[in-house]
N, C-alpha and C positions, 0 to 999 in steps of 0.2 A: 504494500500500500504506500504510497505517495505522499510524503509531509505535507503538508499547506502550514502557509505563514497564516495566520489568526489576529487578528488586530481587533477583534471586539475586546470592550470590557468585561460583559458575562456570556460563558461560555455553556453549550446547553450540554447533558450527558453525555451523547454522541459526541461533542467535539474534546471534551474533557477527556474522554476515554482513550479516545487519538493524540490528543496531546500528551499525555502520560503512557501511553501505550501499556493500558490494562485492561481485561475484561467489562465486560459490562457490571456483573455485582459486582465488583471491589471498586469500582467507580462509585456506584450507588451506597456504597456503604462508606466510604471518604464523605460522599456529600450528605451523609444523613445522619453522620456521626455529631452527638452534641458538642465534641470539643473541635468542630470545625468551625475555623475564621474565617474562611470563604466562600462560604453557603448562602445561596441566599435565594430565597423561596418567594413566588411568585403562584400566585394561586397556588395549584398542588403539585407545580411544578420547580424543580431544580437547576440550580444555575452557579456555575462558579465565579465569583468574580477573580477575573484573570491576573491583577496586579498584586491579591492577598495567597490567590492560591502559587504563585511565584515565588512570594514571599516564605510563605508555610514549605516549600519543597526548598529553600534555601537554609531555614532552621533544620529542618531534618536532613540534611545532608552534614549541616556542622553538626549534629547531637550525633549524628551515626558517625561522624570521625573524630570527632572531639576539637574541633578545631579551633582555637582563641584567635581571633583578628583585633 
């Protein structure tokens, strides 16, 4: 499958999933998780905002190496 560049601010499951390149539940379970900061619900629907969940995949890259900047 074919990267696409993504330049919205909230990103819908489908694009989340491709952007992280994960299943669909482990998508849905990221964004439904209460200790999610980039969730952001829209009727009964889910949406990542793109700038927080960048953010959050930047913490967890330094918490899984430990890394002091």
């Amino acid at each position: 499958m074919e990267k696409q560049k993504i330049d919205k601010a909230l990103l819908n499951v489908k694009e989340v999933r491709a952007y992280l390149g994960l299943g669909d539940t482990k998508t849905r379970e990221l964004l439904n998780s209460p200790k999610s900061t980039f969730t952001v619900r829209i009727g009964n629907r889910l949406y990542a905002n793109k700038k927080m969940l960048d953010k959050w995949i930047d913490q967890q890259s330094k918490k899984q190496h430990n890394i002091k900047l």
